[in-house]
N, C-alpha and C positions, 0 to 999 in steps of 0.2 A: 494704080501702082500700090502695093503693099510697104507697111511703115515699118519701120523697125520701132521695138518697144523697150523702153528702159523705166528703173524704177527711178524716180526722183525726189523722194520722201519717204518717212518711216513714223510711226508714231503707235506705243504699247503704252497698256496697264494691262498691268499681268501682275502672277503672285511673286514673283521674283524682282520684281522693278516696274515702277512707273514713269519711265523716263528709258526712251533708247539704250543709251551710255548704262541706266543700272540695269537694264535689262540684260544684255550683253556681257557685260562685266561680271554678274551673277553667275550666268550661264558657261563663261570660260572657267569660271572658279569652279563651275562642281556645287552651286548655292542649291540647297532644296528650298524653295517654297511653299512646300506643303507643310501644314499644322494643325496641332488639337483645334476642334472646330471651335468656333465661339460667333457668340452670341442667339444659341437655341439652347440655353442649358436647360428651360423648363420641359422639354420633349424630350421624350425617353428614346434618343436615336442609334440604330444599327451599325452606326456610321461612324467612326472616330475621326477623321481626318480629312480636309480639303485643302484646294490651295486657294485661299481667298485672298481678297485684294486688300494690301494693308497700308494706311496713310493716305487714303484718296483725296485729293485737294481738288475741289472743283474750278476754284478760282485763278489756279494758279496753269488752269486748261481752258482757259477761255470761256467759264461758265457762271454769267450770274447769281444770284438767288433766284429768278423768275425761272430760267432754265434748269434746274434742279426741282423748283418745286412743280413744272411741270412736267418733267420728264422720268419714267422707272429708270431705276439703276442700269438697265443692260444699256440705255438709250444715251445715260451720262459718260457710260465708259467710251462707247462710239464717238460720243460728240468730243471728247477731252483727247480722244489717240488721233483722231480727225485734224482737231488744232495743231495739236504735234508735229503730223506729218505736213500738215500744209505749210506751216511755219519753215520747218524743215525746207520743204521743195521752191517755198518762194514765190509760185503761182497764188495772182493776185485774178478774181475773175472780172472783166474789164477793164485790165491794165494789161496782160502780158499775155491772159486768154481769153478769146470769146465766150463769154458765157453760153450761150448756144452749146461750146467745144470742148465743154467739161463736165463729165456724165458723174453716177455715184451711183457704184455697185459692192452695197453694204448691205451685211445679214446677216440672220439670228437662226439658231435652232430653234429657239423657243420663244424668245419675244419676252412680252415684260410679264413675269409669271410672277416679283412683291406687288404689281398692280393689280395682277385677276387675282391672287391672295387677296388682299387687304380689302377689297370691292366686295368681294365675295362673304366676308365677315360682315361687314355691312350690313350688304342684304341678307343675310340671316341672322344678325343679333340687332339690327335699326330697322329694316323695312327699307323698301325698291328707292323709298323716294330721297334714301341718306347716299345715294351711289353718287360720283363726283361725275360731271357732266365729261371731265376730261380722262374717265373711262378707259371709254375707247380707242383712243387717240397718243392714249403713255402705255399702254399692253400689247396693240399689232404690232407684229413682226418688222412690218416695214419700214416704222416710223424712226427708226435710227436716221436709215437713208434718207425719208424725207427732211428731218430736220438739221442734216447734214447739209446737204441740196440749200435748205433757205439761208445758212449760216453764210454758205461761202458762195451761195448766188450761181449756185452751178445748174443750167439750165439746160443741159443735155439731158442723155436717158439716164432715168434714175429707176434702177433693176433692184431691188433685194432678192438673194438668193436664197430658195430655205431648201437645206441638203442636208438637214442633222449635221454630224460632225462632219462633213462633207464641204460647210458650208464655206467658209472664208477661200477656199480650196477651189470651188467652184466659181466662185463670184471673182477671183484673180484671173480664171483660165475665162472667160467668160468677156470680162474685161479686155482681154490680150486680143481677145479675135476682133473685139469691136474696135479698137485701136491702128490693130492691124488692118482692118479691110476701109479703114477710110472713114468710121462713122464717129470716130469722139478723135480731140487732140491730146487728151489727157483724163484721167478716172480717180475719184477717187474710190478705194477698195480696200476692200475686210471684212471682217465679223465680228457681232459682239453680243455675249452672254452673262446673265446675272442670274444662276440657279442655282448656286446654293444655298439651298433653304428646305426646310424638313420635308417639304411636298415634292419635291422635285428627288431628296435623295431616300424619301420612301419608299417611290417609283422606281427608282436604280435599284434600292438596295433589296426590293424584294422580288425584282426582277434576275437575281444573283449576279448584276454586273460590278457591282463596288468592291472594292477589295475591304473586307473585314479588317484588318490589320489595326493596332494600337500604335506603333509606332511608325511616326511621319515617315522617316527617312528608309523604310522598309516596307512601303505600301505601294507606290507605282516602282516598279519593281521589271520594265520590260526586257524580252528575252531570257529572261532567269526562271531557273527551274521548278522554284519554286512562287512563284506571281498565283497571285488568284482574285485578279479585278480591275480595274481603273481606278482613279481617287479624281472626283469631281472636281471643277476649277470651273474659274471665273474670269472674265476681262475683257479688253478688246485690241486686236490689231489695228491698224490701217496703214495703207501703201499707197504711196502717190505712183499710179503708169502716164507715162507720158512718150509721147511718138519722139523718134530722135533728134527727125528733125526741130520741134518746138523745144525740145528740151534744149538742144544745142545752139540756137536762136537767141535764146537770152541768159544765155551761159552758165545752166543749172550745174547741178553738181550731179556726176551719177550714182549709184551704188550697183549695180550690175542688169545685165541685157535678160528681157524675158523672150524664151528662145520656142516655149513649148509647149502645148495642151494635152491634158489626155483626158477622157472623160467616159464610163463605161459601167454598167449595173448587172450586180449579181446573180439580180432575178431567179434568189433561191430561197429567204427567211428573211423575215422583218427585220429581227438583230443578231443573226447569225450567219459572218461572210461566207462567203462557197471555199471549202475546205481545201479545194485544189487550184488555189488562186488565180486562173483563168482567166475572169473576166479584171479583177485589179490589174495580172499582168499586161492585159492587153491598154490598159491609161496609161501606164508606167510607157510599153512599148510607144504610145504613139507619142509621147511629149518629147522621146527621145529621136526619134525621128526626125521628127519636126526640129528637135535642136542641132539636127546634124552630129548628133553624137557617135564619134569614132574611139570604138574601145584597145584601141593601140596608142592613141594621141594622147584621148582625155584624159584626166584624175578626176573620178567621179565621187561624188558625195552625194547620200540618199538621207533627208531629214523624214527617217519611218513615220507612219501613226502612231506604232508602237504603243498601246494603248496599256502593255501589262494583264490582259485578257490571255486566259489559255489560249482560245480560237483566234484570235487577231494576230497575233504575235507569229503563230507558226504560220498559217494562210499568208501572212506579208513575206515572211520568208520564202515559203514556195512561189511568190507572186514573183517577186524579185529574182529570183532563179530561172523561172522563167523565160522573163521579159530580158535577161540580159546573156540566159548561158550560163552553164557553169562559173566557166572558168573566171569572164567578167565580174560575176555578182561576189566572187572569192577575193579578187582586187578592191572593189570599192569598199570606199570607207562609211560606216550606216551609225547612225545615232538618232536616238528619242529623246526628245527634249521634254516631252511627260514625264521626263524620272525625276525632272526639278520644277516644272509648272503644275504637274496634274494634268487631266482634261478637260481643256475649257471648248468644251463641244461646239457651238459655231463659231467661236472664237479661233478655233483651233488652228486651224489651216492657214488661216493670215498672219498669225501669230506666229508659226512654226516659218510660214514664210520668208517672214522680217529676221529671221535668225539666221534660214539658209541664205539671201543676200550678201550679210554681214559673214557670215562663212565665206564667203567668194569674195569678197570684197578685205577681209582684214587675214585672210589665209589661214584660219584655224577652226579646227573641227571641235565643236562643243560635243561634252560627253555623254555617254548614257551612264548615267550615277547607279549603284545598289546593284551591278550587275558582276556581283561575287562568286553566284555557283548560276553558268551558263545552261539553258534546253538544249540536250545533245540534239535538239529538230530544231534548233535556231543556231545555225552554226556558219555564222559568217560575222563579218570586222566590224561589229558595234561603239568602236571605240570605248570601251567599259572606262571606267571613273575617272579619268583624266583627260584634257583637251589634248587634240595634238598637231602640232603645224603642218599645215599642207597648201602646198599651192593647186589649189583644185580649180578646174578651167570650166565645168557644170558640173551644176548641182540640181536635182531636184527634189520637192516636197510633196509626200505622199497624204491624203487622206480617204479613209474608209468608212462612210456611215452606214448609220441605222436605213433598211430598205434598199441595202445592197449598192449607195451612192460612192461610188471609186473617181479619184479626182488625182491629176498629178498635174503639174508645173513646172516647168522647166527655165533653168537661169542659166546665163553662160557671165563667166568672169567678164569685165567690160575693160578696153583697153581700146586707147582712138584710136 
């Protein structure tokens, strides 16, 4: 028999808040997050602006000295947003779930890229034999997940998903099916990334994806006429899914029903989506399906990728147009929460996630900020700079990665 899936937890560091409540709170305001870069002043960078993580307290996330000093940054944000949400959801494992019954599908686009920095200096200014034994082990991708898995004793399947910015996006829909067909009682789920740092915004910037821009609150800039790039970000999501029945067993609290997957590849350019957004539309269409979404009934809310990219921005457009129809896509209400986060590339998706939830669940649509003079080819309800109340019945979250990775998720407002 198939389970129904609800979220039961929340847990961010992001550039706008490290904590739920500032997460959120920022987000209805209209906060930008993004800022002059700091801490690379002696690199002469291309780059002005990111949205990096400010006030990170490890301690105050469930992470000792030993856990810090052996984990990269991307691996601390995971384990501190982890703590968050379990805390939150209240699942204890060997109390309230079987360890067995509780999987963790947590992931990076890149992994710990200050650990293969700093290693890598090493071994070119010390010799092979100054490299830290623990290497290996604080750099791969997966190692969020695993050391999430030991933390909270979750002995189900433990997946890291790597999707570029696809990722948190994938590893949530991915999560949904294994919930649903029987194979976990509860997951925990997200992404998490720590790349801002000159090697990482090299490679953006001279790949002409970063937006050039000097000033923060003018640089992710999506569906505006004027945008010309992303602005890098950093942090980490995580979502507690759990089956309804377990969640409702020991009287969790909800924050809304996961109703939907889509999952679907461009198979046309490494970092350039297919311009006739076809294959995005067809993720967008199936998660709505799945959610039983009726465009008479629902108030639908779309949290875009919106990345601020010439090519992304109109391609999700024509995605959405698509996948909904006219007349639909002209109804629903759309916003990018990159215009106050940045891109926090595997972060992203989980991230944007926990926002659409909290949409559904506190009935107000967070804005897309700097969106002053509109792309006559982006011409539908982005909610430009201001939040605004809605009682919205689904919602879903879009992301688009690098290698053509389209992912969508679907939530319905929850109500017993």
């Amino acid at each position: 028999m198939e389970q129904r899936v609800v979220i039961t937890g929340l847990g961010v560091i992001s550039p706008v808040g490290n904590t739920v409540a500032d997460f959120w709170s920022n987000l209805v305001s209209g906060h930008c997050g993004i800022d002059k870069i700091k801490g690379f002043e002696n690199y002469e960078l291309p780059i002005h602006v990111a949205g990096q993580i400010k006030d990170f307290d490890p301690a105050a996330n469930g992470l000792d000295s030993a856990n810090v000093r052996r984990s990269d940054l991307y691996c601390q944000y995971a384990m501190a947003a982890a703590y968050q949400a379990m805390m939150d959801s209240g699942l204890v494992s060997g109390e309230n779930i079987a360890p067995e019954r509780l999987g963790t599908y947590i992931g990076s686009g890149i992994g710990g890229m200050n650990t293969f920095v700093n290693e890598t200096e090493k071994l070119l200014n010390e010799g092979v034999h100054r490299i830290s034994p623990l290497f290996v082990p604080m750099m791969i991708g997966n190692i969020a997940a695993g050391n999430v898995a030991i933390k909270f004793n979750a002995q189900g399947a433990c997946l890291p998903v790597v999707t570029a910015c696809a990722t948190g996006t994938h590893a949530a829909g991915e999560a949904f099916r294994s919930i649903k067909h029987g194979y976990a009682d509860a997951i925990i789920v997200g992404g998490a990334e720590a790349t801002v740092h000159p090697l990482a915004i090299g490679g953006f910037a001279n790949s002409k994806a970063l937006s050039r821009s000097e000033d923060p609150k003018n640089a992710s800039i999506p569906f505006s006429k004027n945008r010309n790039g992303f602005v890098i970000a950093e942090g980490a999501g995580i979502l507690i899914f759990e089956s309804l029945e377990s969640a409702q067993k020991r009287g969790a609290q909800i924050y809304a029903e996961v109703v939907g997957y889509g999952n679907s590849c461009d198979a046309h350019h490494v970092t350039a989506p297919s311009p006739d957004g076809i294959p995005a539309a067809r993720a967008i269409k199936q998660s709505l399906d799945e959610a039983g979404y009726d465009a008479e009934k629902d108030v639908l809310y779309i949290n875009a990728h919106g990345t601020s990219t010439p090519l992304n921005d109109k391609s999700e457009t024509n995605a959405i147009k698509l996948a909904l129809g006219e007349e639909a896509a002209r109804k629903a209400m759309i916003s990018s929460t990159k215009s106050m986060t940045g891109h926090m590339l595997g972060a992203t998706g989980a991230v944007e996630l926990i926002a659409t939830a909290l949409t559904l669940k506190n009935g107000v649509v967070t804005p897309t900020i700097g969106l002053n003079e509109p792309d006559p080819e982006c011409d539908l309800d982005y909610v430009p700079n201001v939040a605004r109340k809605a009682d919205v019945t689904v919602a879903i979250s879009n992301s688009l990665g690098f290698g053509g990775h389209n992912g969508c998720v679907a939530l319905r407002k929850w109500s017993e």
